[in-house]
SEKOL-294975 format. One record per residue (C-alpha): x, y, z. Coordinates in steps of 0.25 Angstrom, whole numbers, padded with zeros to 4 digits, always signed. Each point is the difference from the previous one (the first is absolute). Example, Ala and Ser with C-alpha at 12.3 -4.5 7.8 and 13.67 -1.06 7.14 Angstrom:
BEGIN
+0049-0018+0031;+0006+0014-0002;
% end
This chain:
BEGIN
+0000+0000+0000;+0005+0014-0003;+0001+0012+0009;+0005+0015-0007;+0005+0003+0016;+0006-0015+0002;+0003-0005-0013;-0005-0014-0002;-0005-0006+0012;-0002-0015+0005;-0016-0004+0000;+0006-0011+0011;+0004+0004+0013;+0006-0011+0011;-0008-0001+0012;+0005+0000+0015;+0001-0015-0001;+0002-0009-0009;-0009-0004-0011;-0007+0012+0001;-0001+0010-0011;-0008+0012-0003;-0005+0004-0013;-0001+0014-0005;-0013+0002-0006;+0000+0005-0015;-0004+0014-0002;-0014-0002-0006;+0001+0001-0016;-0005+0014-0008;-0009+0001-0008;+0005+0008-0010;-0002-0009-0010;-0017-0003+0003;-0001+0018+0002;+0009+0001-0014;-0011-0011-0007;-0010+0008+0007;+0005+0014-0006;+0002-0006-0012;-0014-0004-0001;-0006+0014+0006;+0009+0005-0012;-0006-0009-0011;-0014+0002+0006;+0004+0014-0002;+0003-0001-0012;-0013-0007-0005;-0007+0010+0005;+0006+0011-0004;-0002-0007-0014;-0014-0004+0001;-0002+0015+0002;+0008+0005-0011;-0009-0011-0009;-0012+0006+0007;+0003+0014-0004;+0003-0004-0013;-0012-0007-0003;-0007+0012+0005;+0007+0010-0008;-0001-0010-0013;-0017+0000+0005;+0000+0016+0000;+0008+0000-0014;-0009-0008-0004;-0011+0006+0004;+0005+0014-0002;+0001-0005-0016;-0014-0007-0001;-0006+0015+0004;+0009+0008-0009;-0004-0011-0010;-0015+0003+0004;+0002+0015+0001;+0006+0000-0015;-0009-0009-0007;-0013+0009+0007;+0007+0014-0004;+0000-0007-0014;-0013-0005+0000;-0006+0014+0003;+0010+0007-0007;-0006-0010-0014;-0014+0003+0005;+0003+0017-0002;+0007-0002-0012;-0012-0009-0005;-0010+0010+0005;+0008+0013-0004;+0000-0007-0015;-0012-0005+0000;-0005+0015+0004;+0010+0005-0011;-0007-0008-0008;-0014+0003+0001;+0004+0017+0002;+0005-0005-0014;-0012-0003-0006;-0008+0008+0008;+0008+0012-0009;+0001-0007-0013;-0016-0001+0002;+0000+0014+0003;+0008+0003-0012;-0007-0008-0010;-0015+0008+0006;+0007+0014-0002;+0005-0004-0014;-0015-0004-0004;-0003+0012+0006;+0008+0010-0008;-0001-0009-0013;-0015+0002+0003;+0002+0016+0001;+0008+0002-0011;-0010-0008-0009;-0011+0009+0007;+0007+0010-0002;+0004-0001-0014;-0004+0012-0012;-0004-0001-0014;+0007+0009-0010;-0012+0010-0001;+0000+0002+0015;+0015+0003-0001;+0000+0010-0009;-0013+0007+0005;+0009+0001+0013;+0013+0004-0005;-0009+0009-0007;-0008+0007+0013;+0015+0000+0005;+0007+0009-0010;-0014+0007-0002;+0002+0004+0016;+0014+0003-0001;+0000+0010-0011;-0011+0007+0009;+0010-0001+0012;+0010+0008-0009;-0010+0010-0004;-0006+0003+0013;+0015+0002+0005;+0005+0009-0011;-0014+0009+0001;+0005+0000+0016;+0014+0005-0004;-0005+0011-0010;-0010+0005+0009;+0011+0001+0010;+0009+0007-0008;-0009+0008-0006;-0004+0006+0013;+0013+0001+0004;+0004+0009-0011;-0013+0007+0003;+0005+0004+0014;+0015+0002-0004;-0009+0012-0011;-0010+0004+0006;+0006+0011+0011;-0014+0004+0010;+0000-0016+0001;+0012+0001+0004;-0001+0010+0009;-0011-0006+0007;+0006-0012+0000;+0012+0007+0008;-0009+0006+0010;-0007-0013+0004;+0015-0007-0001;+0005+0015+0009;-0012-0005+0010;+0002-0015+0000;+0013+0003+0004;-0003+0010+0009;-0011-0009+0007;+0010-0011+0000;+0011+0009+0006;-0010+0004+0011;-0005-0015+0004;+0015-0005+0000;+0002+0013+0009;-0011-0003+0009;+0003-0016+0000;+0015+0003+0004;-0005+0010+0011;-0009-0010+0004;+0011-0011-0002;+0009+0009+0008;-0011+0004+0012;+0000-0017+0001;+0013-0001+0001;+0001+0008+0010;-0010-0007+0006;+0005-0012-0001;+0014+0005+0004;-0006+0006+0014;-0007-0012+0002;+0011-0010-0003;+0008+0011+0008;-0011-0001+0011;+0001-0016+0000;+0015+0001+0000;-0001+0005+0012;-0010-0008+0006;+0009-0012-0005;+0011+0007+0008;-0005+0003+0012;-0005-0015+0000;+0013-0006-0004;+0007+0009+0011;-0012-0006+0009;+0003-0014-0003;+0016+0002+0002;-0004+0006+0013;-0009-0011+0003;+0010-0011-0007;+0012+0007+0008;-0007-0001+0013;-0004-0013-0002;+0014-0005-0004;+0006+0009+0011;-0010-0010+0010;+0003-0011-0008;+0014+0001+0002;-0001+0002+0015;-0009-0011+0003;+0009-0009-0009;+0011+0006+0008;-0007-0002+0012;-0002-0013-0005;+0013-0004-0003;+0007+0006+0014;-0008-0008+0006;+0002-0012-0007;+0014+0004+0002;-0002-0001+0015;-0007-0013-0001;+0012-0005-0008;+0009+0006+0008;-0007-0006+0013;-0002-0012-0006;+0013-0002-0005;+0007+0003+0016;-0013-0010+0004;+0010-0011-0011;+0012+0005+0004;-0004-0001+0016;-0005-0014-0004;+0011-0004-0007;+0010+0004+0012;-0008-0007+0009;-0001-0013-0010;+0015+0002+0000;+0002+0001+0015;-0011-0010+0001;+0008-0008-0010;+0014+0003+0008;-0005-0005+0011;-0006-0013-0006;+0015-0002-0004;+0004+0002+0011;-0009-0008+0008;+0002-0012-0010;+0016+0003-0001;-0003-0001+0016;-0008-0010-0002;+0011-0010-0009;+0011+0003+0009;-0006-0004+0012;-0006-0013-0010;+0013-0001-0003;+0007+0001+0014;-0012-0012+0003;+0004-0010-0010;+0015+0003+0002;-0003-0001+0017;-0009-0012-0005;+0011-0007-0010;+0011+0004+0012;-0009-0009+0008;-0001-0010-0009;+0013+0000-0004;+0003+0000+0016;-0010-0012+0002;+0007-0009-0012;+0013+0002+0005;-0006-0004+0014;-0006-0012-0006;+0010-0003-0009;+0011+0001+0011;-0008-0006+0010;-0003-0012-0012;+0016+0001-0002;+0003-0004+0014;-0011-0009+0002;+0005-0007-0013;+0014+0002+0006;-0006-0006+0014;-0006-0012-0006;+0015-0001-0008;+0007+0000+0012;-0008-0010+0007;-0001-0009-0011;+0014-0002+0000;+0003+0000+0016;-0011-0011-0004;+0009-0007-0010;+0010+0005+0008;-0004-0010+0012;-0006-0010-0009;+0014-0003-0007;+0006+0002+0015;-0009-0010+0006;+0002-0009-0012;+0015+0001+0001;-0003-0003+0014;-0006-0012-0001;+0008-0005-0011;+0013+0001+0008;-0007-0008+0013;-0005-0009-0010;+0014-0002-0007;+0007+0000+0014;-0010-0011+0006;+0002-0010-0012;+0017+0003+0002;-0001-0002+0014;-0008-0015-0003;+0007-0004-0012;+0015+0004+0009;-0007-0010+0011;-0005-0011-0009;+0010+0002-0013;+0016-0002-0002;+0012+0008+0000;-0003+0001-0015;-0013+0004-0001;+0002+0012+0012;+0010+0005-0010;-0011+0000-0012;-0010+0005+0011;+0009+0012+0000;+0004+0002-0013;-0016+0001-0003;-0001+0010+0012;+0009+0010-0008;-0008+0004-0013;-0008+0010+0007;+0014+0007-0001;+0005-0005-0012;-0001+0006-0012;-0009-0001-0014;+0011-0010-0004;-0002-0010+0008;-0009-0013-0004;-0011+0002+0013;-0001+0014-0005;-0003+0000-0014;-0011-0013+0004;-0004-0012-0010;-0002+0002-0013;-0014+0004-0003;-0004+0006+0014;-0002+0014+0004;+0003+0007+0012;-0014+0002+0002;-0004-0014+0002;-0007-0002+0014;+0002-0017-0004;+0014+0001+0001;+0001+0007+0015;+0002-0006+0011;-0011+0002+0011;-0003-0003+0013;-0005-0015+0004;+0007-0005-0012;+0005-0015+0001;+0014+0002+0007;+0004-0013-0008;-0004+0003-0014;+0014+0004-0008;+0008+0012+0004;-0005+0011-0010;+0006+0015+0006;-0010+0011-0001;+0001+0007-0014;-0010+0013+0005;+0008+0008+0008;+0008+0005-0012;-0012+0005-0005;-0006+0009+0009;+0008+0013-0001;-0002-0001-0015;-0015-0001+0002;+0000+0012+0011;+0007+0009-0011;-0010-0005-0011;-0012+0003+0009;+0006+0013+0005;+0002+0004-0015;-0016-0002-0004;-0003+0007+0012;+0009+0013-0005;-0006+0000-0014;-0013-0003+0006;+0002+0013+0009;+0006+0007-0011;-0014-0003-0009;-0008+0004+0011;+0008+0013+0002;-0002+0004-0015;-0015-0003+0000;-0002+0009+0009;+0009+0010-0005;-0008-0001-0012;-0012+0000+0007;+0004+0015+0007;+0004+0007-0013;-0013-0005-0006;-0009+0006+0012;+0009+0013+0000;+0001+0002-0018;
% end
C-alpha cells in the first residue's frame, strides 16, 4: 500500500505475539470511474437534447416557411384573380362604351344625311336666291353711298354757308360754356368731398389713435402685470426650488451621515464578528490542540504501558524459561554422565551465542515464532533435550511492535493535523 507521507507502507503488521498480525484496511476504491460514465451520459443526454431542440425548431421554421409560401401563394393567385376580373370588366366596359359610340355615330350620320337630302335646292331655287341676294346687295351700296353724299353734301353746306356757321358757333360757345361750368361745379363738388372725406378719415384717424394708444396702454399695463405676476410666479418657484433643494441637500446629509454610521455600525459590527470567529477559532484551535495532546499522550500512555507489558511479559518468560532450563540441568547432572552435564551445558550457552550458532538459527523450515517448538511448563522431563529457541526472538518482536506502534501514532498524529487545518481553512 502507498502512502505520499511514508512511501510504500506494509498492509501486515506483526502482533505483540506470535502468530498475530494486523491487516490495514484498503482505502475504499473511488469512484471516478462510475461519476466519469455518469457525466458522460449527462453530456450525451445533453446533447440529444440539445439536438432534439434544434430539430424541433427547424421543423417549426420549415412549418412557417411553409406556411408563410402557401399565403403569399394564395395572396398572389387572389391579386391575380381580381386583377383579370377589372381587366375583363374595364374591356368589357370599353367594349360596350364602344358600340355605344359607333351606335351613336352611325344615328348622327343618318341624321345629317337625312338633312342635307331635306335640305337639298333645285337650280330654279338657287338662282332665285343668288338673285334676292345680289338684288339686296346693290340696294345696301346704294343706300350707303346716298348716306355718304348727304353727308358730304351737308358738310359742304355748313363749311358755306356762314349765319349756319355762326350759329352753330354759338350753341358749340355755349355747349362748351355749359360744359366748362358743370365740370367746374363737379370738381367744386369733388373738392367739397374730399374735403369731406379727408376730415372724416382725418377724424377716424384720430379715433384709431386714441384707441390704439388706449389699447397699448391697456396691453402695457397688462404685460406690465403679467410680468409681475410671472415674476412673482417664478421668485416663488425659486424659493420652493431653493427650499426644496436645502430639503434634498438636508436629506442627502442625513442619508450620508445616516449611511456613515451604517458603516460604521457594520465595520463595528464585522470587526467585532470577526474578533468572535478569530476568539472562536483561537478556541477551537486551543481545544484540538488539548484534545490532540491529551490523545497524543493518551496514545503515548497506552505505548508505554503496552511495552512495560511486553516488557514484563518477555521478562517473565525469560524468567520461566531460565528456571525451567535450570530445573531440567539440575536433574539430568543428578541422573546423566559426565558427558551428558558437559552437553547440558553446551545447550545452556545459545541464549548468548551468536546468530552462527546451530541452536540459533533453529531447524530447517521452523520460525521463530513457532509456539510447538518452545518448551513449557509440565513438559515431559524425559522426552529429548531440545533448548529453547524463543528467547532469541523476543527483542526482535518488541522492536517490530514498538515500530507499528510509531507509525501507528505518527497516522494518528497526521489525521488529526488534517483534521485541524480543515475546521480552520
Amino acid at each position: 500500500m502507498y502512502s505520499q507521507r511514508f512511501g510504500i507502507v506494509q498492509r501486515e503488521v506483526k502482533g505483540p505475539t506470535p502468530k498475530v498480525v494486523i491487516v490495514r484496511a484498503k482505502h475504499p476504491k473511488s469512484q471516478g470511474a462510475e461519476q466519469q460514465l455518469e457525466r458522460i451520459q449527462r453530456s450525451y443526454q445533453k446533447h440529444h437534447a440539445v439536438l432534439e431542440s434544434i430539430k424541433a425548431m427547424e421543423r417549426d421554421r420549415l412549418k412557417v416557411e411553409w406556411d408563410q409560401h402557401n399565403d403569399r401563394k394564395f395572396v398572389d393567385s387572389l391579386v391575380k384573380a381580381r386583377i383579370n376580373d377589372a381587366m375583363q370588366g374595364f374591356i368589357i366596359n370599353t367594349e360596350e362604351r364602344r358600340n355605344k359610340l359607333r351606335e351613336l355615330l352611325a344615328s348622327e350620320e343618318n341624321e345629317y344625311f337625312t338633312e342635307m337630302q331635306l335640305k337639298e335646292e333645285t337650280v330654279e331655287e338657287k338662282k332665285d336666291r343668288m338673285k334676292d341676294k345680289t338684288r339686296l346687295l346693290k340696294e345696301k351700296k346704294e343706300k350707303e353711298r346716298q348716306d355718304f353724299v348727304a353727308e358730304k353734301l351737308d358738310q359742304q353746306f355748313r363749311e358755306r354757308c356762314e349765319e349756319l356757321r355762326i350759329e352753330l358757333l354759338d350753341i358749340h360757345q355755349k355747349k362748351v360754356c355749359e360744359e366748362r361750368r358743370a365740370q367746374i361745379a363737379f370738381n367744386e363738388e369733388l373738392r367739397r368731398r374730399k374735403l369731406v372725406e379727408e376730415q372724416m378719415f382725418a377724424k377716424l384717424w384720430e379715433e384709431d389713435r386714441l384707441a390704439k394708444e388706449k389699447r397699448e396702454a391697456e396691453e402695457a399695463r397688462r404685460q406690465k402685470e403679467l410680468v409681475e405676476n410671472t415674476r412673482l410666479g417664478l421668485n416663488a418657484q425659486i424659493t420652493g426650488l431653493q427650499a426644496q433643494r436645502r430639503a434634498a441637500q438636508q436629506l442627502k446629509e442625513e442619508e450620508a451621515r445616516f449611511l456613515e454610521k451604517d458603516k460604521a455600525q457594520v465595520k463595528l459590527e464585522n470587526e467585532q464578528e470577526k474578533l468572535k470567529k478569530q476568539k472562536t477559532k483561537q478556541e477551537i484551535r486551543t481545544t484540538l490542540q488539548k484534545a490532540l495532546q491529551e490523545k497524543i499522550e493518551h496514545i503515548q500512555q497506552e505505548y508505554r504501558e503496552e511495552q512495560d507489558l511486553d516488557m514484563k511479559l518477555v521478562q517473565r518468560a525469560l524468567q520461566d524459561l531460565q528456571e525451567e532450563a535450570d530445573k531440567k540441568k539440575q536433574k539430568r547432572t543428578l541422573q546423566c554422565s559426565p558427558a551428558v552435564q558437559e552437553a547440558t551445558a553446551d545447550a545452556n550457552v545459545p541464549p548468548a551465542a551468536g546468530p552462527g550458532s546451530s541452536e540459533g538459527r533453529g531447524a530447517p523450515g521452523g520460525g521463530g515464532r513457532d509456539s510447538s517448538q518452545q518448551t513449557v511448563p509440565g513438559e515431559d522431563p524425559g522426552g529429548p533435550a531440545h533448548p529453547p529457541r524463543a528467547a532469541p526472538e523476543h527483542p526482535s518482536h518488541a522492536e517490530g511492535v514498538r515500530s507499528g506502534a510509531s507509525a501507528l501514532v505518527f497516522q494518528c498524529f497526521n489525521i488529526l493535523i488534517t483534521v485541524c487545518l480543515y475546521v480552520f481553512l
